[in-house]
N, C-alpha and C positions, 0 to 999 in steps of 0.2 A: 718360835711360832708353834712351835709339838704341843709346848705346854699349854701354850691357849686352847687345844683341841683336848689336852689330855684332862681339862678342867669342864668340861662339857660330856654329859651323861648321855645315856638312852632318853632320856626324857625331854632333856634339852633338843637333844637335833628331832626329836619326834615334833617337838610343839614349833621348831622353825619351819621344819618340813612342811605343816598343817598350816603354819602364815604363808609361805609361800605361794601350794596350792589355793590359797583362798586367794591370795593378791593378784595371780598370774594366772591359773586356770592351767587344768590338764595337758592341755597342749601346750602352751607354752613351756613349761618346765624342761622336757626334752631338748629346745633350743637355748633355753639361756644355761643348763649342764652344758652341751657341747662351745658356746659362749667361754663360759670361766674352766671348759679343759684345754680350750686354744688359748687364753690368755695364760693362764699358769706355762703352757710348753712354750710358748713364746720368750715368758720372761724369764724361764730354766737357758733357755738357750740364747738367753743375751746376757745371761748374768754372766757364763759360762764363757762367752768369748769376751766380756768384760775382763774375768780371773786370768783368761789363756794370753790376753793382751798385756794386763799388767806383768804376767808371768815372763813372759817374752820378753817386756821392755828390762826388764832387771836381770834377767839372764845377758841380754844383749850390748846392758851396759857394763857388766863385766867383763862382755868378750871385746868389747871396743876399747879397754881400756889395756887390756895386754896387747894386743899390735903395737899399737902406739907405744908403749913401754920399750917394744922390740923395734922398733923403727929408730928410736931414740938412740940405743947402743947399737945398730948398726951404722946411724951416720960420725957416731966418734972413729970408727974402725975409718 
């Protein structure tokens, strides 16, 4: 996604800028920015407990798999 931004000039974000205000009008602009800064931290912080879940679940199927290992030669004894 960097590279998509990193292929876009001064020139480029200037003439979206300029469609914008022409489509939405001065006032507007202010609310639909704070619009797509709540969507982006929204989706940073689901992405993020998406990674910390899967992290978790694979962490924790390694730790369920050694109990059970140890349970196993406990009941030979």
């Amino acid at each position: 996604m960097l590279a998509l931004f990193q292929s876009f000039g001064l020139p480029e974000l200037g003439v979206i800028l300029l469609i914008a205000l022409i489509i939405f009008g001065p006032a507007q602009l202010p609310k639909i920015g704070r619009s797509v800064g709540k969507a982006i931290r929204e989706f940073r912080a689901s992405s993020q407990e998406v990674s910390k879940a899967i992290q978790e679940g694979i962490e924790g199927t390694d730790e369920e798999e050694g109990p059970k290992k140890r349970k196993s030669s406990d009941d030979e004894d």
